[in-house]
C-alpha positions in Angstrom: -30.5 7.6 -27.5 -27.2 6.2 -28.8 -27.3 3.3 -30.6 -24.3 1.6 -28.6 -26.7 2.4 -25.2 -29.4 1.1 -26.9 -27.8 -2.2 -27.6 -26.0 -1.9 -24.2 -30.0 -1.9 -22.2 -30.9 -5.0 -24.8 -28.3 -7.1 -24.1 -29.1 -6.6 -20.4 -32.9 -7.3 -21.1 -31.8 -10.5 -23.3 -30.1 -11.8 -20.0 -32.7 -11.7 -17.4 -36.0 -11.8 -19.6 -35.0 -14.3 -22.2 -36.4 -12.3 -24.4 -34.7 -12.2 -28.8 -32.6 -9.9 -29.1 -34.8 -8.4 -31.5 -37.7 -8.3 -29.1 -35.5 -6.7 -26.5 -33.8 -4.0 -28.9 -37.9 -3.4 -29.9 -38.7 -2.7 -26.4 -36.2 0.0 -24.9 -37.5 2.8 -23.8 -36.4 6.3 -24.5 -35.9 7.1 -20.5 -32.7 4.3 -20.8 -34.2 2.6 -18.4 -35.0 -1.3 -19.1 -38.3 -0.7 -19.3 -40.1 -3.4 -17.0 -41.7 -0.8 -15.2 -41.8 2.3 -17.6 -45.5 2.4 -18.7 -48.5 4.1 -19.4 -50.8 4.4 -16.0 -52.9 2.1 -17.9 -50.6 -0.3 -18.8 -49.7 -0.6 -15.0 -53.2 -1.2 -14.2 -54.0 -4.0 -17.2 -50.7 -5.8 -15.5 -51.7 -5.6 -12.4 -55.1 -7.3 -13.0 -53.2 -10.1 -15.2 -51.1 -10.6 -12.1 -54.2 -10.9 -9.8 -55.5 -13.6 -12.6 -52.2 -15.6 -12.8 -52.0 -15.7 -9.3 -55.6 -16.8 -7.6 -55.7 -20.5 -8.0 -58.9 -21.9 -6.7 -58.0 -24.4 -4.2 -58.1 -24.7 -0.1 -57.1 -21.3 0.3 -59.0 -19.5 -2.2 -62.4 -20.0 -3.6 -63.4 -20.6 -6.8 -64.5 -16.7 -7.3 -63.7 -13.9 -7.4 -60.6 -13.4 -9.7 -59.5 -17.0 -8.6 -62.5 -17.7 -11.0 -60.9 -15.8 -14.2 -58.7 -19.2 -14.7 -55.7 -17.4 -15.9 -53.7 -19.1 -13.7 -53.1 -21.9 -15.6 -51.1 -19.7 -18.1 -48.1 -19.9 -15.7 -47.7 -23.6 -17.3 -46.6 -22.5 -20.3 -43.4 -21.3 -22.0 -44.2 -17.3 -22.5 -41.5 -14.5 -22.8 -43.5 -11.5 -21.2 -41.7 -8.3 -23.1 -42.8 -5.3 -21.5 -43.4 -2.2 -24.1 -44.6 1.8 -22.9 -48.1 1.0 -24.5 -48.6 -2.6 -25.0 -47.0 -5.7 -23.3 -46.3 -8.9 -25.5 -46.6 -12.3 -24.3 -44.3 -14.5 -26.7 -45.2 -17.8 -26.8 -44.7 -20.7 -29.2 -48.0 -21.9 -28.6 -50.0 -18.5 -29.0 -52.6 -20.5 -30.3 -53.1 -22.2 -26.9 -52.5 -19.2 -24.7 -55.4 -16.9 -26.7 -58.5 -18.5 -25.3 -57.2 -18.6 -21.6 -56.5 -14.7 -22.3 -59.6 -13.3 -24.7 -63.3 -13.8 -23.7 -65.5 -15.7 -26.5 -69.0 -17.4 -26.3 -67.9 -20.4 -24.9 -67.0 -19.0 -21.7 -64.8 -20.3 -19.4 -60.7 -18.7 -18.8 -60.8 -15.2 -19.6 -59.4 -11.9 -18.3 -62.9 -9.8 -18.3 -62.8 -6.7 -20.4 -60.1 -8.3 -23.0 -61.2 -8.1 -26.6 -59.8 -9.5 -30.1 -58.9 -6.1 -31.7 -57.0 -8.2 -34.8 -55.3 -11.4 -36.3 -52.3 -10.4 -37.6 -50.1 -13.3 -40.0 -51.1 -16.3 -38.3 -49.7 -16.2 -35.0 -50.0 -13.2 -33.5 -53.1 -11.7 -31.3 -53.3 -8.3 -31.1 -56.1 -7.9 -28.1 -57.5 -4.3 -26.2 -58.4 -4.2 -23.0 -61.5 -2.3 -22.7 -61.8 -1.1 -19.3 -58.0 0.6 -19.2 -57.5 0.7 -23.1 -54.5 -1.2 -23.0 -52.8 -3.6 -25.8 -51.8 -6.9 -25.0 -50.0 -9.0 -27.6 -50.0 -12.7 -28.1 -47.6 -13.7 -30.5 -45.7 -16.5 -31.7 -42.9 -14.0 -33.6 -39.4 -14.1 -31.5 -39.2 -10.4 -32.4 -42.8 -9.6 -30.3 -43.4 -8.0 -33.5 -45.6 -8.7 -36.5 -46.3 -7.4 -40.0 -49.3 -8.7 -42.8 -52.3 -7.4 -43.4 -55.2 -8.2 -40.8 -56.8 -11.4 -41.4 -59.7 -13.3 -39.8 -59.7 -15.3 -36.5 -59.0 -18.6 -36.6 -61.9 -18.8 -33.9 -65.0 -17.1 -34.7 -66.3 -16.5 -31.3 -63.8 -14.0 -29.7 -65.3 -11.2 -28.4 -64.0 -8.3 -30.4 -63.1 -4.8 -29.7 -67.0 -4.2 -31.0 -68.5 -6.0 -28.5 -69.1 -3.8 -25.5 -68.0 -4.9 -21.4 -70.9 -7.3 -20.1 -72.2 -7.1 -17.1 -71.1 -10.4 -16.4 -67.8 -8.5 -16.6 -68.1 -5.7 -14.8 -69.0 -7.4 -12.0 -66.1 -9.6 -12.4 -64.1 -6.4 -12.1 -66.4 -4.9 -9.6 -65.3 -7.6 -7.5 -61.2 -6.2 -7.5 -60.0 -4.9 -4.6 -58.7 -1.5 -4.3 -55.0 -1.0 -5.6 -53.1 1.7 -4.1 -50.4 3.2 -6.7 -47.5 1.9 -5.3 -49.7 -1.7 -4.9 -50.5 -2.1 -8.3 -46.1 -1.0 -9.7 -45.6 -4.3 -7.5 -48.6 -6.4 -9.0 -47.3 -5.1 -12.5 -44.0 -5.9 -11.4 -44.7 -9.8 -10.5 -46.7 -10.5 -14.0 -43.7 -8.7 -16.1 -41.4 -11.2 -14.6 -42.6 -14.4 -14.7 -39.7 -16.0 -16.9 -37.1 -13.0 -15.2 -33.9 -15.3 -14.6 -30.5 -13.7 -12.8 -27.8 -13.3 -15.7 -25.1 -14.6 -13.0 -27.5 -17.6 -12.1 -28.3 -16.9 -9.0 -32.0 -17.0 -9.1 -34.6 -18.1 -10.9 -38.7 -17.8 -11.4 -38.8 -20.4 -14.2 -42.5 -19.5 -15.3 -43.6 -20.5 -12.3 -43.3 -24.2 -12.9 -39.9 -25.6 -12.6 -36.5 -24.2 -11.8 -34.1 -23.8 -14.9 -31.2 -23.5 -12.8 -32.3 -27.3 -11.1 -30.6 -26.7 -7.9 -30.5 -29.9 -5.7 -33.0 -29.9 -2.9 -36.2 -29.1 -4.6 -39.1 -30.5 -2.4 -40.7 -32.4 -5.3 -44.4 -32.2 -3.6 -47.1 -34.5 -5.5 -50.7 -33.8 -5.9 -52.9 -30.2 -7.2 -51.8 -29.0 -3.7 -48.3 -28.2 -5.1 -49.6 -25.7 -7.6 -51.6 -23.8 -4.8 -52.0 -19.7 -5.4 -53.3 -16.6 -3.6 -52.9 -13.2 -4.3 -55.2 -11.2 -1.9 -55.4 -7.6 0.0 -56.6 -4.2 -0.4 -55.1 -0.7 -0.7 -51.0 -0.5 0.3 -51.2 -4.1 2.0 -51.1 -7.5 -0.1 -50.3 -11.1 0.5 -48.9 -13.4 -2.0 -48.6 -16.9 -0.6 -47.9 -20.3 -2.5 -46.9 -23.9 -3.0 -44.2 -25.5 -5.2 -42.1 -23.1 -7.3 -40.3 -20.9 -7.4 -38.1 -20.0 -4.6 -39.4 -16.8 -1.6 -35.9 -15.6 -2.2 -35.7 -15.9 -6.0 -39.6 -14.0 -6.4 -38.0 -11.0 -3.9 -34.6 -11.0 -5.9 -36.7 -10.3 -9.3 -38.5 -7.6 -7.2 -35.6 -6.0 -6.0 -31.9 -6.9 -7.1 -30.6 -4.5 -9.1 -30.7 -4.2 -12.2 -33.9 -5.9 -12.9 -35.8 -4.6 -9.7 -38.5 -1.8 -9.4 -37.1 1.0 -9.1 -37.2 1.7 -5.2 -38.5 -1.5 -4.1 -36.8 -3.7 -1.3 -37.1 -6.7 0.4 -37.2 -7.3 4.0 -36.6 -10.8 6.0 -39.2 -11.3 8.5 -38.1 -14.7 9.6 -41.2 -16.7 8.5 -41.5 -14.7 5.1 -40.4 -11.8 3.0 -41.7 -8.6 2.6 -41.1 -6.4 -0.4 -41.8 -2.6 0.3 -42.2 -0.1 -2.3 -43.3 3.8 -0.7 -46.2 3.3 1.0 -47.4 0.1 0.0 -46.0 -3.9 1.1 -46.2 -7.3 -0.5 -46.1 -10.1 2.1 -44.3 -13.5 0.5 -44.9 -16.7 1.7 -43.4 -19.7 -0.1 -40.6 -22.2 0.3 -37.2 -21.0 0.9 -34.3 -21.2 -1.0 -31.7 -24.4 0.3 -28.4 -23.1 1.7 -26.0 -24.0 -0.8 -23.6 -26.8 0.5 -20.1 -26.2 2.0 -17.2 -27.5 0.4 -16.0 -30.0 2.5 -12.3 -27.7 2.6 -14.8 -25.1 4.1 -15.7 -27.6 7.0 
């Protein structure tokens, strides 16, 4: 690939990821695409359950089981960069310190995304984990560039489970206990956990890790109490439902889906008056969330 194309797909990455520029000129791919989607089969699927984590938030709606009881989902408070790579994906994070023990198991129990296992410490902020179930990398790290160099060095915290430590069962029923992803499913649950900090590079829209809206846009329903932060991620096979309180915006989650460039590749969005649906070959994503405000007529335009 040319160096000047190269650059070219970075600066485009830089733009709606936020990710460095040295993180984003790390992760293009060789297919000169941007890469959001371009993985390994089990890269999709390791996304796809982090997606069904981050989004299950025991409450009203959901139980507390199931994957709503992984407690991932109170990652989406912090400030990661998700930088998508072929055969890992990188969460960058100035806290990876904090963000490890919601992510890797360890004797303590509690947050965890079953199957996930320390594989190293590498400098002093970075993570580098393996999913045991798909053999997939995930990367924790506190280096802009999503990168990270140093000998291996021992865990600040003894008792993560490491790459030694086989599945439990405890686990594998926790996995047991996933529904059935259809191919085209599980590119759109992949898509939603790559793009949790995605931002429009005109401004447009925003998904503002899932906790406030960077581009503050006046009319924000500014709802009070647990209720707001509400999540639930359910279905089976080519039909799912995502539903949710508080932000971001319907419009803004189908935008990051589908607008071009950042989109999946074939995906599109369709109004269906009381939500969106987002439709990739076979399989649909039903959104339900607040709506975007019409933005306000100049009063010339009145």
């Amino acid at each position: 690939m040319p160096r000047s194309t190269q650059r070219s797909i970075a600066r485009t990455r830089m733009q709606y990821l936020g990710e460095p520029r040295s993180a984003a000129l790390d992760a293009v791919p060789r297919d000169s695409s941007l890469g959001l989607d371009t993985c390994s089969p089990e890269q999709r699927r390791l996304r796809a359950l982090l997606a069904l984590g981050l989004f299950n938030r025991p409450g009203h709606w959901q139980p507390h089981r199931g994957v709503a009881a992984w407690g991932l989902h109170t990652l989406v408070a912090y400030d990661i960069i998700v930088s998508p790579r072929f055969n890992r994906l990188v969460l960058i994070t100035p806290v990876p310190h904090n963000v490890a023990p919601y992510l890797l198991p360890s004797g303590e129990g509690g947050s965890a995304l079953p199957g996930l296992r320390l594989e190293e410490l590498r400098g002093r902020r970075t993570y580098v984990a393996r999913h045991l179930p798909t053999g997939a990398q995930l990367v924790i790290t506190g280096n802009p560039s999503g990168t990270w160099s140093g000998k291996p060095r021992p865990s600040l915290r003894g008792d993560f489970h490491t790459v030694d430590k086989p599945i439990t069962e405890a686990e594998q029923a926790q996995l047991g206990e996933v529904p059935e992803l259809s191919d085209d499913a599980e590119r759109l649950l992949a898509g939603l956990a790559c793009r949790i900090a995605a931002q429009d590079a005109e401004g447009r829209w925003a998904i503002g890790n899932w906790f406030s809206d960077p581009l503050r846009r006046p009319g924000w329903l500014r709802g009070e109490g647990e209720d707001r932060y509400a999540k639930q991620l359910r279905g089976a096979g080519h039909d799912w439902a995502f539903r949710w309180n508080g932000f971001p915006y319907v419009d803004d989650v189908a935008a990051s889906l589908t607008a071009s460039p950042i989109g999946v590749d074939g995906a599109v969005a369709h109004d269906a008056g009381d939500h969106l649906e987002i439709r990739l070959g076979a399989a649909t994503l039903r959104l339900n969330g607040l709506r975007a405000p019409m933005p306000q007529k100049k009063e010339a335009d009145r």
